[in-house]
N, C-alpha and C positions, 0 to 999 in steps of 0.2 A: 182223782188222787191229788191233785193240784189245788183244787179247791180247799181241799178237807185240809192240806196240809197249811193251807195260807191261816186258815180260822184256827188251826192248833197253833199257827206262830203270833197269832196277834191274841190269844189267852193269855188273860195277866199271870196265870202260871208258866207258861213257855215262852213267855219273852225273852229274848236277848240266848236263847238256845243256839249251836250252829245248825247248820242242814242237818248235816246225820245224826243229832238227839232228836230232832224235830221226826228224822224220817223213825229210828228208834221210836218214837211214843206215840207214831202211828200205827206202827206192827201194832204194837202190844193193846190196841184200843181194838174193841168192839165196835160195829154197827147193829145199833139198834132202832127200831122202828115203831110208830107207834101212833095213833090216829087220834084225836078231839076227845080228851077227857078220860085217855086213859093213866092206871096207875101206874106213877116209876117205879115205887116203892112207899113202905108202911112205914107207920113210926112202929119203932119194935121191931123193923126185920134187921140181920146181919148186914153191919158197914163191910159189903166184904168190897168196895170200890166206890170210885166215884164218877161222876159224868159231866159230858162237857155240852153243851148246847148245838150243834152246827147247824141248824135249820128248828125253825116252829119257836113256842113258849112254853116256859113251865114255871110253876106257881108252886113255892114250897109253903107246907099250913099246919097249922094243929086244928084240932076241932077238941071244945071243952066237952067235960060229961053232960051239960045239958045240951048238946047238939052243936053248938056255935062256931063255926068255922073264925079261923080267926088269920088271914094269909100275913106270914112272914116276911117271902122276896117271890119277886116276880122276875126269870131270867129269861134273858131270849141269847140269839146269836153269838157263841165265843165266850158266852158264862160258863164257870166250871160250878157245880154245886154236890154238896154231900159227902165235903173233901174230910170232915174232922175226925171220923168212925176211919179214914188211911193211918191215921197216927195212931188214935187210943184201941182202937180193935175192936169199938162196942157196938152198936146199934144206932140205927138212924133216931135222931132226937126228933124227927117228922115226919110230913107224910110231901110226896110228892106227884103232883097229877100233871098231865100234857091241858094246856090252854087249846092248843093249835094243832095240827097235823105235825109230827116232830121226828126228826134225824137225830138222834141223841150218838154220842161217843164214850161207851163206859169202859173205865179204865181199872182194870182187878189190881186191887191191892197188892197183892203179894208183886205181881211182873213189875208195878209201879215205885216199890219202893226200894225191889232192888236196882233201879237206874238211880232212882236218888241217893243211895248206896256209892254209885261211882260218878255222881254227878252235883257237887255240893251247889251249883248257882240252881238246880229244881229246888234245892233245901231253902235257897234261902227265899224264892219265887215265892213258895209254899206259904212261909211265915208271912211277905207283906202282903198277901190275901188276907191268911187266915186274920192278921191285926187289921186288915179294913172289914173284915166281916165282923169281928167285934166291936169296934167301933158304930157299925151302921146299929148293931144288936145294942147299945147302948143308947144310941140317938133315938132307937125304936121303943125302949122302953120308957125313957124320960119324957118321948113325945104321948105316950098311952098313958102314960101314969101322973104325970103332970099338968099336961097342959090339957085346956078343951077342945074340941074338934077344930072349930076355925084353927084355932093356932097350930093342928097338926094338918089341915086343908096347906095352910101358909108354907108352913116348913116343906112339906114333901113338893108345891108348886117351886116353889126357889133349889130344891135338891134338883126337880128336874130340868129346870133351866140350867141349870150347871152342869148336868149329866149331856145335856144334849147340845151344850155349847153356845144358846143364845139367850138372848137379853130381853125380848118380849113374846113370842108365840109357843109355847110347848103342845107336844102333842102327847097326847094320855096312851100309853103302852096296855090300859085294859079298861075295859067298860067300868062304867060308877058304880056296878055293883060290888066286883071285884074293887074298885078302889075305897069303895065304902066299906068292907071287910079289910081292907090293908088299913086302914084307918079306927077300926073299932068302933065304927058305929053303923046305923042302919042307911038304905040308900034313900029314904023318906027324909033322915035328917039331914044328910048329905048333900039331898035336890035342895033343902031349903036352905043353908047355910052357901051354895053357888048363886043362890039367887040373891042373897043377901047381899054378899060379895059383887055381884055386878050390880045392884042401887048402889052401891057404895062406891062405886068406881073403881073397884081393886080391882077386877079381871073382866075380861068380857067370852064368853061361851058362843062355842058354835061348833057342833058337828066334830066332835073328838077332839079338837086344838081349844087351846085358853091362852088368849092374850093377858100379858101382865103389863094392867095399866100404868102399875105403881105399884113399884118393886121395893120404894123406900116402904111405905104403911103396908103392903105383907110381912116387911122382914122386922115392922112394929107389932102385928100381928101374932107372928111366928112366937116374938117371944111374951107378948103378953094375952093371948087367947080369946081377947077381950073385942068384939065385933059391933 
């Protein structure tokens, strides 16, 4: 219970909650369960809530009509995701599957919105989510649409140094496949463009972690695509 309740207070939705909202949004949470690759839910089924991370990974995607998976966001521990169908009352705009073995907390709409009802700092929690989820959906598109892969290899290595708080070693939160799919392109071009990247001196590879040798010419990279 202790556990569960620390990870509900360090969610950028329940921050700065007292004890008893915290203990509140724990009544009202589900446990759910769920083993390596199974489905949270479809694009197309009822937002009828959303879910919070407490244990494992999950990987929200679309897949085009001609098959192509194409991964979104990757969350693990303390991420809340599938929070926008709480507001508009519509359907999941994706699909989302378990990476990992996963303790998931889903939260039914209707019990959730009436705390936020009597609790306007959930309200306001809500919105600087929902504008850094927008944001990242912008960065993500400008980086697919714009730039060439080196330059979206650059951008997401410098996002992750920043996400994890250091200045030269990141460690990759999912395999080059899945990161070659968060990237839009294949894990063939992907091997070759990391291999590029270390003749070049910009990062050096080993075993899930990527040293950044030079974070100034990634972040020349980043925005000109140009390798």
């Amino acid at each position: 219970m202790e556990k569960i309740l620390e990870i509900i207070s360090q969610t950028p939705l329940f921050q700065n909650l007292s004890e008893d909202d915290l203990k509140r949004m724990r009544r009202i949470a589900k446990d759910k369960f769920y083993n390596k690759g199974q489905t949270v839910f479809s694009e197309g089924d009822d937002g009828n809530g959303f879910y919070v991370v407490a244990a494992g990974k999950v990987k929200i995607y679309k897949v085009s009509l001609e098959g192509k998976e194409q991964i979104l966001h990757i969350y693990g521990t303390g991420n809340p995701f599938g929070e926008v169908p709480v507001f508009s009352g519509e359907q999941f705009p994706a699909n989302a599957q378990t990476l990992l073995k996963s303790h998931l907390l889903f939260f039914p709409r209707t019990a959730f919105t009436e705390l936020i009802a009597k609790n306007p700092s959930l309200c306001l929690n809500m919105l600087a989510v929902l504008s850094m989820r927008l944001r990242q959906f912008t960065l993500q598109v400008e980086n697919l649409s714009l730039k060439e892969v080196p330059g979206r290899l650059a951008s997401y290595l410098l996002y992750l140094a920043q996400e994890q708080g250091i200045e030269d070693t990141v460690s990759l939160p999912i395999s080059k496949g899945q990161l070659a799919s968060l990237l839009g392109t294949i894990p063939e071009t992907l091997s070759r463009i990391l291999t590029k990247m270390t003749t070049s001196n910009l990062i050096e590879v080993s075993s899930g972690e990527i040293t950044l040798l030079d974070p100034v010419g990634l972040e020349e990279l980043s925005e000109t695509g140009k390798l």
